[in-house]
C-alpha positions in Angstrom: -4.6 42.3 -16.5 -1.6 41.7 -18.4 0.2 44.6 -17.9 3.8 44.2 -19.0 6.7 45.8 -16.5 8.1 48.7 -18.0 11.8 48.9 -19.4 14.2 49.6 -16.4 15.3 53.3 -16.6 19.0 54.3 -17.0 20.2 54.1 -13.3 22.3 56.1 -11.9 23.1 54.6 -9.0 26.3 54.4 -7.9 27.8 57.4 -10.0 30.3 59.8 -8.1 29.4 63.0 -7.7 25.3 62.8 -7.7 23.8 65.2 -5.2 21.7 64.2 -2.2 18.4 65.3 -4.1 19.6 63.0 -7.4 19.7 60.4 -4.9 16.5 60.9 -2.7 14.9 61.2 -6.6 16.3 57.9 -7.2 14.7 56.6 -4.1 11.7 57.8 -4.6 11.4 56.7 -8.0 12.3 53.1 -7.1 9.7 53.4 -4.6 7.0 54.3 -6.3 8.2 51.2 -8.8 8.3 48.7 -6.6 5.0 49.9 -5.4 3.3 49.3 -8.8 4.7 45.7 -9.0 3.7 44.9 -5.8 0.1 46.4 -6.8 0.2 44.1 -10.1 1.5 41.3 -8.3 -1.4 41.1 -6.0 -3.7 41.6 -8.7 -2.3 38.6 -10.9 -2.1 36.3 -7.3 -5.9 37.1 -6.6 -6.6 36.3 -10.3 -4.8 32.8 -10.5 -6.1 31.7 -7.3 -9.8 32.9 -7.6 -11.1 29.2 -8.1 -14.2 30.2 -9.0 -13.2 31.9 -11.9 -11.0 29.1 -13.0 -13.1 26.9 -12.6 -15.8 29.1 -15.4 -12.9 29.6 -17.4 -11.9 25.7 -17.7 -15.6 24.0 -17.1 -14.6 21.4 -20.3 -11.9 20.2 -19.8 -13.0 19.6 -16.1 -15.9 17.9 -17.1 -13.9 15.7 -19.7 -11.1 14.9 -16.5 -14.4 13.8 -14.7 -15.2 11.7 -17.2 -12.1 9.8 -17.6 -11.7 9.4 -14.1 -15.6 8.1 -13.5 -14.6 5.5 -16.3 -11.1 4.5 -15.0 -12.5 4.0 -11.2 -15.7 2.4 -13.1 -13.3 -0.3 -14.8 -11.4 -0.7 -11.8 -14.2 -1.7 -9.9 -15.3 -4.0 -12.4 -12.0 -5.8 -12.6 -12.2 -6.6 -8.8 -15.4 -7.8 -8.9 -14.7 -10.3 -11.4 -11.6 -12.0 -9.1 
């Protein structure tokens, strides 16, 4: 879901002399946009914080992390042991 924004639209915001239908069209428009980005904002949020799936996604290098970290508390232990 890597939808990319579409290009902003000419706006005619601001212009003298629009009519009050140019305007509610206007409004209307942004709406529905800022709708859709909400809508693909949410879907992105759910996606990077579904732990689950990254945790699928990145299972090697969380098993290499492990790893390291078994050995470096491993070593650590061992050094104290010694004294």
């Amino acid at each position: 879901m890597n939808a990319l924004p579409e290009p902003a639209r000419p706006s005619t915001a601001g212009m003298p002399g629009r009519t009050a239908a140019e305007i509610r069209r206007d409004i209307d428009m942004q709406r529905r946009d800022l709708g859709s980005s909400v809508e693909l904002l949410r879907g992105r949020v759910a996606e990077l914080t579904d732990w689950r799936r990254q945790v699928n996604e990145h299972r090697s290098q969380l098993i290499a992390g492990a790893a390291i970290a078994g050995f470096a508390i491993g070593g650590l232990m061992m050094l104290r042991r010694r004294r």
